[in-house]
LUMDO-502087 format. One line per 10 residues: number of its first residue (from 1); their letters; for each residue x, y, z of C-alpha. Coordinates in steps of 0.25 Angstrom, whole numbers. Example, Ala and Ser with C-alpha at 12.3 -4.5 7.8 and 13.67 -1.06 7.14 Angstrom:
// LUMDO-502087
1> as> 49 -18 31 | 55 -4 29
// end
This chain:
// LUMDO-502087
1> xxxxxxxxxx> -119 153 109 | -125 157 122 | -128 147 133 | -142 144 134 | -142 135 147 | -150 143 159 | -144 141 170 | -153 142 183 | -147 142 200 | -154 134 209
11> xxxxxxxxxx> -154 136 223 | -158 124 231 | -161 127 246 | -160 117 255 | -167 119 270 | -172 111 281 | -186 112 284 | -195 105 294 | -185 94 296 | -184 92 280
21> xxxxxxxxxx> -173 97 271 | -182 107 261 | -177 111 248 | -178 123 239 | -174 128 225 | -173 141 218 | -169 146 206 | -166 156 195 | -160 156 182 | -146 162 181
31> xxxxxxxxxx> -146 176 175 | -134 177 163 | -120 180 171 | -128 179 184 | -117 172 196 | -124 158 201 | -125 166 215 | -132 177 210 | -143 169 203 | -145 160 217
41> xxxxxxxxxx> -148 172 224 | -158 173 214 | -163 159 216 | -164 161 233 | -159 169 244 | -145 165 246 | -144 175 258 | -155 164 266 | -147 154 264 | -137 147 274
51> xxxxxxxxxx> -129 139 263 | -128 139 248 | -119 131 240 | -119 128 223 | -125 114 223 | -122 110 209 | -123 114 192 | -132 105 184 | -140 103 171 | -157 102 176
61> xxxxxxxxxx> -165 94 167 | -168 107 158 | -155 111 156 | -154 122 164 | -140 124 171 | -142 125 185 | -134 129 197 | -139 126 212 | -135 131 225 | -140 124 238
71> xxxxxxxxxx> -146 132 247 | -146 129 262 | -158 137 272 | -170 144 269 | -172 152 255 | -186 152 247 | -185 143 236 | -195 133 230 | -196 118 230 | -190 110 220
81> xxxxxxxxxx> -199 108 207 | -192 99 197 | -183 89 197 | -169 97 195 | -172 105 206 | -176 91 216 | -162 86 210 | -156 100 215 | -162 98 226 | -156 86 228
91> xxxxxxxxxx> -142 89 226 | -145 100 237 | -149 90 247 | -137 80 244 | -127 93 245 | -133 97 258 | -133 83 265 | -119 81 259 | -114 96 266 | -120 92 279
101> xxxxxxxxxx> -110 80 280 | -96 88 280 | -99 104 282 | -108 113 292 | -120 116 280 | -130 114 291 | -127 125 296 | -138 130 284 | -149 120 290 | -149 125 303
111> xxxxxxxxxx> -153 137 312 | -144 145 318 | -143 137 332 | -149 121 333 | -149 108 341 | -145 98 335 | -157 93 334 | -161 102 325 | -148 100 319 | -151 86 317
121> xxxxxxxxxx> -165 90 310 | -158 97 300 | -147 88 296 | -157 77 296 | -166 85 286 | -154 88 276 | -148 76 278 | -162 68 276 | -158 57 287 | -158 56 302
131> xxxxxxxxxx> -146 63 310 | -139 59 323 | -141 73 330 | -130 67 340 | -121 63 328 | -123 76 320 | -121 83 334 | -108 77 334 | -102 78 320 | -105 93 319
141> xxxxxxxxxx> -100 96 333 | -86 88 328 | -87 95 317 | -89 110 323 | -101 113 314 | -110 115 325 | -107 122 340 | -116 124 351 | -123 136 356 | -130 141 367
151> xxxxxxxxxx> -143 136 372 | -152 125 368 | -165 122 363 | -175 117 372 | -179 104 372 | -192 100 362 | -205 91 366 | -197 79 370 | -189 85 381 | -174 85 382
161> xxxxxxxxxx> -164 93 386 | -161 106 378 | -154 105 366 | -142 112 362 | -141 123 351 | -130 121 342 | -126 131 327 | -116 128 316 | -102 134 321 | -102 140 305
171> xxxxxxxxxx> -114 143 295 | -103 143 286 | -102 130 277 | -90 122 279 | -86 108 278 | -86 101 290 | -81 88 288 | -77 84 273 | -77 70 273 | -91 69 283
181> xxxxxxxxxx> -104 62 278 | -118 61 284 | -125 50 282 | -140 45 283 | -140 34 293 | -138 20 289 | -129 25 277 | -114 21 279 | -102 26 271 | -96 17 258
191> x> -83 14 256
// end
């Protein structure tokens, strides 16, 4: 008896956007005997991506087997329609803000060289809660995720002094701290 179940690859691409995280899907149905990677590159532009990882295998509403991938930078795509795609959607956001907490996935938010200002911006955005740019500053310094470069940025409307430019030491996802955990502010841990 042949199988009868489609089996369709999502690729949900996750980008920060004027101060918001934005979000993304594509898809394609898999072709008989087609490899999950070959039917993503189908779905979206791998290539432009800084970060891909499988997300996760489930059963939509219809039936359909489906197998996503998260995405992280810039890739054309279009908004989520229906509700298994917000839910995909979903799981995507809560992987990435997860990641942020012990490895250097960042790396795929941001340009090549920042402040940490801007740094600030972005894991604010993905995370959906303010950030302590000192704090953040600190932790991935500690952690050697970040190092400094030459020059700075000039300093905006307000004034101030110049601000230093800074890169990811690696655009190369590794796990920084395993047992870390960012937290929206107020929120304390159980146990």
């Amino acid at each position: 008896m042949a199988d009868s179940t489609v089996d369709v690859v999502f690729a949900v691409v996750l980008s920060v956007r004027a101060g918001r995280l934005a979000a993304s899907v594509a898809s394609v149905e898999r072709r008989p005997r087609e490899s999950l990677q070959a039917a993503l590159a189908r779905a979206v532009d791998v290539e432009a991506l800084a970060h891909v990882e499988q997300l996760e295998t489930r059963l939509l509403s219809d039936g359909t087997l489906a197998t996503a991938y998260l995405g992280l930078g810039a890739a054309r795509a279009r908004p989520p329609r229906t509700a298994d795609e917000r839910s995909l959607v979903d799981a995507a956001r809560a992987r990435l803000r997860a990641k942020l907490s012990y490895t250097n996935v960042g790396f795929a938010l941001a340009p090549e060289t920042f402040t940490i200002s801007e740094l600030r911006d972005l894991y604010g955005a993905a995370l959906g809660h303010d950030v302590s740019a000192t704090n953040l500053q600190r932790v991935l310094l500690r952690r050697g995720v970040l190092e400094r470069v030459g020059g700075s940025r000039a300093p905006g409307p307000a004034g101030g002094r110049p601000a230093a430019l800074f890169r990811f030491a690696s655009r190369r996802l590794a796990v920084t701290d395993q047992f870390a955990v960012l937290r929206p502010p107020g929120s304390r841990a159980s146990g």
